[in-house]
C-alpha positions as CSV (number, residue, x, y, z in Angstrom):
1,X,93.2,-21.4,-70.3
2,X,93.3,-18.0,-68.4
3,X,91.7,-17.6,-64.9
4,X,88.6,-16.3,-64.4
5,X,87.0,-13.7,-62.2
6,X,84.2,-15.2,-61.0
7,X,85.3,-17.5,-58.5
8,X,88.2,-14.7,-56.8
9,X,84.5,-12.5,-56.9
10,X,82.4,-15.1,-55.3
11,X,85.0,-15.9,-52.7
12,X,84.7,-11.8,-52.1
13,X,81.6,-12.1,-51.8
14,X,81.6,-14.7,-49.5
15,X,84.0,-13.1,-47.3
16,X,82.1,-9.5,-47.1
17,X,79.3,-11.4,-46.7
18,X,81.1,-12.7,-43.8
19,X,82.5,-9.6,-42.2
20,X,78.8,-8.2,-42.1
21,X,77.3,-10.9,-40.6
22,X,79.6,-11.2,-37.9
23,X,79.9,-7.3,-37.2
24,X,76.2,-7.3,-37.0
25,X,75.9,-10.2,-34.4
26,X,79.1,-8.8,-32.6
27,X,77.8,-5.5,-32.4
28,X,74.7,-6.3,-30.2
29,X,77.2,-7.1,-27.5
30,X,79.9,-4.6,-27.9
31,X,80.4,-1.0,-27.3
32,X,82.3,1.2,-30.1
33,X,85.4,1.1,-27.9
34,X,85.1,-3.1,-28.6
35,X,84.4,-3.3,-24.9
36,X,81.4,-5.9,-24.1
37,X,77.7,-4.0,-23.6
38,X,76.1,-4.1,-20.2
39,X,72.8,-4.1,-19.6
40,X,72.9,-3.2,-16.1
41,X,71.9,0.5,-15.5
42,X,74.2,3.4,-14.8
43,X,74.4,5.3,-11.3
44,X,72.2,8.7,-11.5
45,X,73.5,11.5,-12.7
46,X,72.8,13.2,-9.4
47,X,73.9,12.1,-5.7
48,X,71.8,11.1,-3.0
49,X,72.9,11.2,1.0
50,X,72.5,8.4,2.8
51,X,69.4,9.2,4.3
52,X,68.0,8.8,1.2
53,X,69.3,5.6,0.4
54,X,68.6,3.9,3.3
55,X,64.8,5.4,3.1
56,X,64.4,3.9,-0.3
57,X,64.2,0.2,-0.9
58,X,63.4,0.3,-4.3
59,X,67.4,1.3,-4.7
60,X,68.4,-2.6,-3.6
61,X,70.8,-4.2,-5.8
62,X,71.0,-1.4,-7.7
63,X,73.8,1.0,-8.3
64,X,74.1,4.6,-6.6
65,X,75.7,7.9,-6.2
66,X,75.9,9.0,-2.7
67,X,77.3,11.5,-1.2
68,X,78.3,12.0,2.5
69,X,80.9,12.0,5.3
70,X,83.5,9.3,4.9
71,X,85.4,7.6,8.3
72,X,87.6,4.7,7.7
73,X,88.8,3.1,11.0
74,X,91.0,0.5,11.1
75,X,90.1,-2.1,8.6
76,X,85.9,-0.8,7.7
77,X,85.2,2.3,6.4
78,X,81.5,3.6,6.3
79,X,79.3,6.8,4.3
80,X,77.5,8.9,7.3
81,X,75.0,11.2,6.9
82,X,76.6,13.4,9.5
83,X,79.8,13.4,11.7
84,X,80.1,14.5,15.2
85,X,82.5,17.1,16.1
86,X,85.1,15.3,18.3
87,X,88.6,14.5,17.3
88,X,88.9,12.1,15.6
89,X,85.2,12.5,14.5
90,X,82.4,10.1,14.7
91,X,79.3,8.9,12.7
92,X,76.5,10.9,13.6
93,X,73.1,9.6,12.3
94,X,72.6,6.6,9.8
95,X,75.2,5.2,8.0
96,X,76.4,2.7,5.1
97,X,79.2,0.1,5.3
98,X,81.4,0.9,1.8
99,X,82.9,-2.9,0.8
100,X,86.1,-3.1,-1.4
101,X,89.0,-1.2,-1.5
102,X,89.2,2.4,-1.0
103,X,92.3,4.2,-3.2
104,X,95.4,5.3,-1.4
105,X,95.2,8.6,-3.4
106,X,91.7,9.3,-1.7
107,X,93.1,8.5,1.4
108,X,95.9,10.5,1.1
109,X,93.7,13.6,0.0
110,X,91.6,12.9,3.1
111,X,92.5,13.9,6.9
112,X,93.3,11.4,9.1
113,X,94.4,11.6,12.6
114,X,98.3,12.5,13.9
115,X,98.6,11.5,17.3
116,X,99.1,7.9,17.6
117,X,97.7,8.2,21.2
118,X,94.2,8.7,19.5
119,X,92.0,6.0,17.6
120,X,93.4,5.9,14.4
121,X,90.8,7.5,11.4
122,X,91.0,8.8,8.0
123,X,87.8,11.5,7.3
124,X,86.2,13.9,4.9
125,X,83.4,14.4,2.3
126,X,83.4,12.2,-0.5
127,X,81.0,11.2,-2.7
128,X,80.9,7.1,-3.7
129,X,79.3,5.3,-6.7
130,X,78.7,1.8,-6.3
131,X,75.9,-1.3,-5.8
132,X,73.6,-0.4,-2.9
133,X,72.8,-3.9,-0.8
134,X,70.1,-3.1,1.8
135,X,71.4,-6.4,4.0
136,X,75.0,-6.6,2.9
137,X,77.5,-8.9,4.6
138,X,76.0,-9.6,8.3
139,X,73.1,-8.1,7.6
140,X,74.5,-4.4,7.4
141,X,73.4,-1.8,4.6
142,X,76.9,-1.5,2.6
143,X,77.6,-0.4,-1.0
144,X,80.0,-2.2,-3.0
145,X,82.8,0.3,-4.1
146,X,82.8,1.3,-7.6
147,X,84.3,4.5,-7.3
148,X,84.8,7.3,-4.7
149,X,85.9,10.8,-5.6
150,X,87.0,13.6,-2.4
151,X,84.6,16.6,-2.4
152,X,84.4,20.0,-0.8
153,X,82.6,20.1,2.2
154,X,78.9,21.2,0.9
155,X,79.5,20.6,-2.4
């Protein structure tokens, strides 16, 4: 007796059947580049300094694009809204604590200071992405590091 087609086209069937189901049910939690979806919302398109984020608590626990003057010293590095001119500078006005690690390419591109009879400091204008926590570790404004790009001064 010859085979037939009708089970080789139910199990077809079955199988597209299958495939559809679980691209569909996949698909509400992945991205086309297979990467899971999150539902948490993206930084704004435009920066803020951190004036302005300090001056908004609305923007607790969520994630932000600031821009300002950067000063690492020693071990904690911080996002001012202005530096004082002294060398090596200073925070001038309000400020954010940045938490996590901070690239050794931006570092590098920043300046920092030469004379190892001065306090040690790396500076410059960057602007930082990240989650904005109004009382951060010991009760300090910081924003978790996402990312942090070196700009011109102004821009």
């Amino acid at each position: 007796m010859p085979p037939t087609r009708e089970p080789r086209l139910a199990a077809t069937g079955l199988l597209l059947s299958l495939t559809l189901l679980l691209t569909a049910c996949g698909g509400a939690g992945a991205s086309p580049s297979g990467a899971p979806a999150s539902d948490a919302p993206s930084p704004p398109a435009t920066a803020i300094d951190p004036n302005a984020l300090l001056g908004d608590p609305a923007l607790d626990g969520r994630p932000v694009r600031v821009t300002g003057f950067f000063l690492a010293t020693g071990d904690e590095a911080q996002l001012c809204s202005a530096a004082l001119e002294s060398y090596p500078p200073q925070c001038g006005g309000p400020a954010v604590r940045i938490t996590g690690k901070v690239p050794a390419d931006v570092l590098d591109a920043l300046e920092s200071t030469t004379d190892p009879a001065l306090a040690q400091a790396t500076w410059g204008q960057v602007e930082v992405t990240g989650t904005f926590r109004a009382n951060g570790p010991g009760g300090v404004a910081t924003i978790e590091l996402a990312s942090i790009l070196v700009v011109a001064p102004g821009g």
